[in-house]
C-alpha positions in Angstrom: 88.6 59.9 108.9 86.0 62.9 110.1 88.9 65.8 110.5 89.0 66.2 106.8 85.4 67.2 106.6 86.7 70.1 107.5 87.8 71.0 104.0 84.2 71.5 102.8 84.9 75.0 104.7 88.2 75.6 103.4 86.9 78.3 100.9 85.4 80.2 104.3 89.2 80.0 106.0 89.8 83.9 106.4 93.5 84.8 104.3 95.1 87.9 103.0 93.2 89.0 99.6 96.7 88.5 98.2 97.2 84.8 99.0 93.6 83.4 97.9 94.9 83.2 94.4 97.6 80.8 95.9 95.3 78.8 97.7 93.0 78.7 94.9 96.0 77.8 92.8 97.0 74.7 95.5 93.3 73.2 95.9 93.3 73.0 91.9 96.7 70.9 91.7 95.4 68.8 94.5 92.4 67.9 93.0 94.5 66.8 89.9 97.0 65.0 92.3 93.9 63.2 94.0 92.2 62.6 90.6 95.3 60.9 89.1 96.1 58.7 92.4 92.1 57.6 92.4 92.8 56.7 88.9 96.2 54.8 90.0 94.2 53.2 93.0 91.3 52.1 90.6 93.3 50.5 87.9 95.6 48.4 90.4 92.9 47.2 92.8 90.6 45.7 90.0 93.6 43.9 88.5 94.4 42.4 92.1 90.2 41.5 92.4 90.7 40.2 89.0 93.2 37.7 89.9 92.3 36.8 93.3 88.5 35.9 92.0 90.0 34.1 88.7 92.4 31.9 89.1 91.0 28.9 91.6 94.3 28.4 93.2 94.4 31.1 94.6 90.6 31.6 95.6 90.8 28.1 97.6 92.9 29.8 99.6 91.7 30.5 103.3 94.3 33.8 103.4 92.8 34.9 100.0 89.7 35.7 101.5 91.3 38.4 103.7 93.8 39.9 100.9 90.5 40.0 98.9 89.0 42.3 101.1 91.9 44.6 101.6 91.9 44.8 98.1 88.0 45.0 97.3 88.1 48.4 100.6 91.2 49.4 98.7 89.1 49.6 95.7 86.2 51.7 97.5 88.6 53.6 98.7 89.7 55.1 95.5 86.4 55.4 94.1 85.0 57.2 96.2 88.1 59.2 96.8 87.6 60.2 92.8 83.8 60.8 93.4 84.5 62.4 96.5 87.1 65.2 94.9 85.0 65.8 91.6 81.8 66.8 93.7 84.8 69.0 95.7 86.2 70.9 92.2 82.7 71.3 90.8 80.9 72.2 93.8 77.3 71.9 92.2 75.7 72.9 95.5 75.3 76.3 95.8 72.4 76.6 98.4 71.2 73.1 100.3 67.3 73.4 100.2 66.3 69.1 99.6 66.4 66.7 101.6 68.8 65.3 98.8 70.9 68.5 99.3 71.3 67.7 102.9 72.5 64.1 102.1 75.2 65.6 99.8 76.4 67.5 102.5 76.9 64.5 105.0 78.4 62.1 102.8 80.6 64.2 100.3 80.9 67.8 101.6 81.7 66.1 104.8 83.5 63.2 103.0 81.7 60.7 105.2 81.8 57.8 102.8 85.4 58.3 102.0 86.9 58.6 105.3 84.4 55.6 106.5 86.0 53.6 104.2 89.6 54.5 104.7 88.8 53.2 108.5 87.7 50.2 107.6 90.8 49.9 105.5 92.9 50.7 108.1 90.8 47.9 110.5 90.7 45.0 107.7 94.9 45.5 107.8 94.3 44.5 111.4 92.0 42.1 111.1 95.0 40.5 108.9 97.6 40.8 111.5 95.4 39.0 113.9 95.1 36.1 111.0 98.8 36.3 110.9 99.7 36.0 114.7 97.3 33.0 114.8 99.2 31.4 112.0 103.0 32.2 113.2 102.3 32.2 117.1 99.5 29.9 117.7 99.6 27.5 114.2 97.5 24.7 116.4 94.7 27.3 117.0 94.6 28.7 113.7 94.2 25.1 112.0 91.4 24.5 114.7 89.5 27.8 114.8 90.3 29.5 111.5 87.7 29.1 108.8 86.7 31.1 105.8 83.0 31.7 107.3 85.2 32.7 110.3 87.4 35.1 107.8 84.6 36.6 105.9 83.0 37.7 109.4 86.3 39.6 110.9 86.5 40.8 107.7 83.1 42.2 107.6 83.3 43.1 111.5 86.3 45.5 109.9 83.9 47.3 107.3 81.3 47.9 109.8 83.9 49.1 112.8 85.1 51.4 110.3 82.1 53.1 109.5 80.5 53.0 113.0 83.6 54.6 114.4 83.1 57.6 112.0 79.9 58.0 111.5 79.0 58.1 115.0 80.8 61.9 115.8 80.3 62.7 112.2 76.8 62.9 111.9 75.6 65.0 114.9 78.2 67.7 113.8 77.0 68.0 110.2 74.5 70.1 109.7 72.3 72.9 107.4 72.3 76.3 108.2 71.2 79.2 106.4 71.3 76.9 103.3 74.6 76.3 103.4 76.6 73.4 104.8 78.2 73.0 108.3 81.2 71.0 109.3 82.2 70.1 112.3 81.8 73.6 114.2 82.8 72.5 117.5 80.8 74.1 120.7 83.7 74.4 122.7 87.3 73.8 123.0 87.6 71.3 125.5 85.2 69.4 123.9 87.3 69.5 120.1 90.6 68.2 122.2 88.7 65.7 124.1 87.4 64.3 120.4 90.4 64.7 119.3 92.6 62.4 121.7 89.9 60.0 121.8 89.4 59.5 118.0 93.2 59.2 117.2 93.9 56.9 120.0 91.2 54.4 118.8 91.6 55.3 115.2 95.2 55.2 114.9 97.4 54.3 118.2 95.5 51.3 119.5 95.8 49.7 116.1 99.7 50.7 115.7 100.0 49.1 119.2 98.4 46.1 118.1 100.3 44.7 114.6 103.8 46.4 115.5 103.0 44.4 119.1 101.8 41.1 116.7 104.8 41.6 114.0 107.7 41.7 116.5 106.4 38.4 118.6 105.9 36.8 115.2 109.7 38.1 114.2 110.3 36.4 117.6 108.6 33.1 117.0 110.3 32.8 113.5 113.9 33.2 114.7 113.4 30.8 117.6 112.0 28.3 114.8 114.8 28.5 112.3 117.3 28.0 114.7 115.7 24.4 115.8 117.5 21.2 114.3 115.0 18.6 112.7 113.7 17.0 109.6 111.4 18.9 107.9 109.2 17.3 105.4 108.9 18.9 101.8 105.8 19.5 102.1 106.3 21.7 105.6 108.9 23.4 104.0 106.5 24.4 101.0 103.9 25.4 103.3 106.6 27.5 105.2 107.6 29.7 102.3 103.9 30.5 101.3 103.4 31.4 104.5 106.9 33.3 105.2 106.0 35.4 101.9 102.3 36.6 103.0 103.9 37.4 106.1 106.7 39.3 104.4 104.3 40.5 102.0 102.0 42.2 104.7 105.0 43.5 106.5 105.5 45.7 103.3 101.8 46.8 103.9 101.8 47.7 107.2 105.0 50.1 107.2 103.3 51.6 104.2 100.2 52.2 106.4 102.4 53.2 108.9 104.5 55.9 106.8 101.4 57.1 105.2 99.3 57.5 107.8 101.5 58.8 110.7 101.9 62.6 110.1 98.0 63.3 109.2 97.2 61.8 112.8 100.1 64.2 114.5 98.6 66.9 112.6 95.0 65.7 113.5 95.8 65.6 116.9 97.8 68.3 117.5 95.5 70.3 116.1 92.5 69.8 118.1 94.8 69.7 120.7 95.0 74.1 120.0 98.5 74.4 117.8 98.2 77.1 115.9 97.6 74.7 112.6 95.2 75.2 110.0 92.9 72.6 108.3 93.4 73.2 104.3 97.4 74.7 104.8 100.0 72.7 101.8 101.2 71.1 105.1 97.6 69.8 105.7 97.3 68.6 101.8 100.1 66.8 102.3 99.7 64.8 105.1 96.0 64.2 103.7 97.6 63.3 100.1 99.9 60.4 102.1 96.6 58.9 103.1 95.0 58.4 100.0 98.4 56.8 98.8 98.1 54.1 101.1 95.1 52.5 99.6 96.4 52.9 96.4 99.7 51.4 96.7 98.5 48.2 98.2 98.3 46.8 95.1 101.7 47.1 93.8 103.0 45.8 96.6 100.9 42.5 96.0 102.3 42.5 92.8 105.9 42.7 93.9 106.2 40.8 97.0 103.3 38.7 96.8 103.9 35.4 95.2 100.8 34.5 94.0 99.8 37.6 92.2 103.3 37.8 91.4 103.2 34.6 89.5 100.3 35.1 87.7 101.2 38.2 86.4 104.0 37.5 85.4 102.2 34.8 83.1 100.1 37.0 82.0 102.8 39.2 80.8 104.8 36.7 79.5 101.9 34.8 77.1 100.9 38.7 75.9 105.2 39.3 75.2 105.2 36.0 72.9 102.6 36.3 71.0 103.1 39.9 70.1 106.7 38.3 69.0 104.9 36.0 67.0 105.4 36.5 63.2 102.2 35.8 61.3 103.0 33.9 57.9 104.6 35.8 55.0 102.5 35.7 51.9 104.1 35.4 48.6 104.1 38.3 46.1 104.2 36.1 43.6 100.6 35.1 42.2 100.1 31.3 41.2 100.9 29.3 37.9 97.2 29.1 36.9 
């Protein structure tokens, strides 16, 4: 998301001499906060990977391929969030002279890569709700069409919408100048709101249209279906479930996305819109902070909800439980009759 390049000015925001100490005080906790989450993020996305890639029942799976992707941009998400906010703390830029310099500036003082990759998390999350309305709504259409050559390129059509869509009125606003760097210095005003509308619609409100649209036909389809009378082979009904819970399971995820991401694009917009609101304020932070949670909490929500992480987990946890209760063999004190 481009609006919080900004930041990389937030030490030229002008403020009483008697609250910089504050602000200083609140970027340092941030950066702790951010460090920690990254951390978080890190830890549960590479056991998710782990599982997804290792266990063959659950890699044969057509859906895996597209949870495997939200987790694998989940996972970029929170490295880069962690590489992202230790450049930001140690600022070891002081003057941009190199052609490197100048690369630093547009992918972490600008936090290009970072915000690139939280849009195409945001995008893969509807490239899943588009698997999902296929499979609930149109099941005969989704056996016929559906693939996972098919999966892995709306998948990768996510990463690269996500990146296009930022980079594109990043770039040209990023700049060197007087050796130091410049982001996102708007020309004029009516130019800043126009961006602004236009970025949060396609960034945010299209896509918010689209899966609660998607999710409440689906809730539609589903009641309409369990109140039909028939016989239902076991295997239907075992189909059904998985199905039901990856549904279920992606519901979770989308009103986290929705929670998380909701009041940074009200203050995005409203901002660019001319409120009197300030890029860098706690309120800002905030909102900002809720973001970065999203791709972090993904994975517990697999873990939870998701039955086939779930189960193997669990496993996991279970085999490590017994044979830490496992008693090796006393040995006698007593020394053998020689």
């Amino acid at each position: 998301m481009m609006e919080n390049a900004t930041l990389a000015l937030l030490g030229s925001f002008t403020t009483p001499s008697n609250s910089r100490p504050s602000l200083k005080s609140l970027r340092y906790y941030f950066h702790v906060a951010v460090t920690l989450l990254s951390i978080v993020g890190i830890s549960g996305n590479s056991i998710v990977v782990l599982v997804l890639v290792f266990h063959r029942h659950l890699r044969k799976k057509l859906t895996t391929v597209l949870i495997l992707n939200q987790s694998v941009v989940d996972l970029t998400c929170s490295v880069l969030l962690l590489i992202t906010y230790a450049y930001e703390a140690e600022s070891p830029i002081k003057k941009y002279l190199t052609h490197a310099d100048k690369v630093a500036c547009l992918l972490l003082d600008a936090k290009l890569l970072l915000f690139c990759s939280l849009n195409a998390s945001n995008l893969c999350l509807v490239v899943i709700t588009m698997e999902r309305y296929l499979m609930i709504v149109h099941p005969i259409k989704h056996r016929n069409w559906i693939t996972k050559m098919r999966l892995v390129a709306m998948a990768t059509a996510g990463w690269l919408l996500g990146w296009i869509w930022n980079a594109a009125p990043t770039i040209p606003y990023v700049w060197i100048a007087k050796r130091k760097c410049i982001a996102f210095r708007w020309p004029d005003k009516e130019l800043q709101s126009t961006f602004g509308v236009v970025y949060t619609v396609g960034t945010f409100l299209l896509p918010v249209f689209f899966i609660v649209f998607a999710y409440s036909h689906m809730l539609i389809v589903l009641r309409k279906r369990s109140s039909q009378v028939g016989d239902v082979t076991n295997n239907v009904k075992k189909l059904s479930s998985a199905q039901m819970n990856l549904t279920k399971t992606m519901v979770v995820v989308t009103v986290v996305f929705l929670l998380c991401w909701t009041p940074n694009q009200i203050y995005y917009l409203l901002y660019n819109l001319g409120f009197k609101l300030r890029l860098g304020s706690p309120s800002w932070l905030v909102t900002q902070y809720l973001c970065f949670i999203n791709c972090c909490f993904n994975p517990f929500v697999y873990a939870y909800k998701y039955e086939g992480v779930k189960a193997v987990l669990k496993k996991k946890l279970c085999s490590q439980k017994n044979s830490s209760n496992r008693q090796p063999p006393t040995l006698s004190n007593e020394s053998p009759n020689v």
